[in-house]
Residue, then its C-alpha position, 0 to 999 in steps of 0.5 A: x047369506x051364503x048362495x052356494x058354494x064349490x070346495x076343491x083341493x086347490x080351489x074353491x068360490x063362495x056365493x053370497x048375497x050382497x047388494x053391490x060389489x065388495x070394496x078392494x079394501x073389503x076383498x084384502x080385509x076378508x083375505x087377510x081374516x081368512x088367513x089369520x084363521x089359517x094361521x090360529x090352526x084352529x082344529x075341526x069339530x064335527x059332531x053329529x046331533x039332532x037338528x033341533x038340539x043343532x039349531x040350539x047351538x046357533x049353527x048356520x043353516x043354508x036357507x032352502x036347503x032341506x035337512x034330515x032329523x039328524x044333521x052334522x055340524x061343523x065347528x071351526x073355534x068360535x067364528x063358524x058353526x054350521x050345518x054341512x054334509x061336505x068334506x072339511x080339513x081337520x085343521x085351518x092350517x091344512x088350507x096353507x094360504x089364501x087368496x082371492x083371486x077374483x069377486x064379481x057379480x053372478x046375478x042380481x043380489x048375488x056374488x061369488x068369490x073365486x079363490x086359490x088355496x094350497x098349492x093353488x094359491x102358491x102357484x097363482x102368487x107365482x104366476x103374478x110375480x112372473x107377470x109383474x117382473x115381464x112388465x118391469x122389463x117392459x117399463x125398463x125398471x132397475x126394480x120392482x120398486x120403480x115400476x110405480x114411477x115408471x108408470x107415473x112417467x109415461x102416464x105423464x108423456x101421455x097425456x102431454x102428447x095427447x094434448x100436443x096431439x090435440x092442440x095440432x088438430x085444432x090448428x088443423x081445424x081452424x085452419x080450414x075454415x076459410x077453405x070451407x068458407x071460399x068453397x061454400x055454396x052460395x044461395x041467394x047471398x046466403x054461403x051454405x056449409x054443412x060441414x063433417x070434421x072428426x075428433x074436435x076439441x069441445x070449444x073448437x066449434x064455438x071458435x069456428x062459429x065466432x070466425x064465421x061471424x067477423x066474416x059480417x056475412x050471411x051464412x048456414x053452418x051445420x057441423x058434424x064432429x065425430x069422436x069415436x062412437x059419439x057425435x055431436x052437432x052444432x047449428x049457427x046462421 
């Protein structure tokens, strides 16, 4: 149901309650809806008329909203009959396009699309085209068409250097183990080492333990792994 609304020359947003957040595909599906009620050019009927003859026509009414016996209601063809005492277009294709340019949450049950129309809209799908034409040049694309496999490029050397990135801080790692073991301190035959190391892969420690006990000495071992704002610990003696 609709919560609200604002209506403006070049834009407008619309409040509605709804349980969760709508779909991209629902978003470009009530895109594509509106602008083909745009397109139909359908023409404006305002009528005025008593509210209870009103409420015969099925138009809809803004539940908490408070009503004169005579009301002005709205139609648009057959896909919307409502009560209203706001301005209206006297034709759909006076809107010219729309576009959403935004669906989020307001409150709880309640969202709120935020789109262009008009020159509004002609000026937003401009300032996205000017966006995506700086980040094919960023990506040193040929076209517009090769900015996915661009993407999916880097998106690839990504990842094969972090994992080169991670494989080297495991070396790392293990490499140290023996230093952490020579240097540990020794209580009564026991080496004790509580140790602090950043950013270890998940089976590193594991590794470092299974070292630790070919070693067939007594030990106390307390890691510390920190990897951004997480830590995790691990215990073996």
């Amino acid at each position: 149901k609709q919560a609200g609304s604002q209506v403006e020359e070049n834009r407008m947003r619309f409040d509605f309650t709804f349980s969760r957040a709508m779909t991209p595909a629902e978003v470009e599906k009530t895109e594509a809806l509106m602008n083909k009620w745009i397109y139909e050019k359908f023409h404006v009927v305002t009528d005025i008329m008593d509210i209870e003859q009103a409420k015969l026509t099925g138009a809809t009414a803004l539940f908490g909203e408070k009503y004169d016996d005579v009301v002005r209601v709205v139609s648009l063809g057959d896909y919307s009959v409502e009560f209203c005492g706001g301005c209206h277009v006297e034709n759909t294709s006076d809107i010219g396009m729309f576009i959403i340019d935004s669906e989020e949450s307001i409150s709880s049950g309640v969202r709120r699309i935020e789109a262009r129309v008009g020159l509004g809209a002609y000026e937003f799908v401009n300032a996205r085209r000017d966006m995506f034409e700086s980040v094919c040049n960023d990506l040193q694309a040929k076209s517009v068409y090769e900015v996915e496999t661009r993407l999916n490029t880097l998106k690839t050397q990504y990842a094969d250097a972090k994992k080169e990135l991670q494989e080297l801080k495991n070396k790392l790692a293990l490499s140290q183990v023996n230093d952490i073991i020579n240097n540990a301190e020794v209580i009564n035959g026991v080496r004790k080492m509580i140790v602090k190391l950043n950013d270890l892969d998940k089976d590193l420690p594991m590794q470092m333990v299974n070292e630790l006990k070919s070693k067939n000495e007594p030990y106390f071992f307390f890691l510390f792994n920190v990897s951004k704002d997480k830590v995790s610990l691990l215990c073996s003696c």
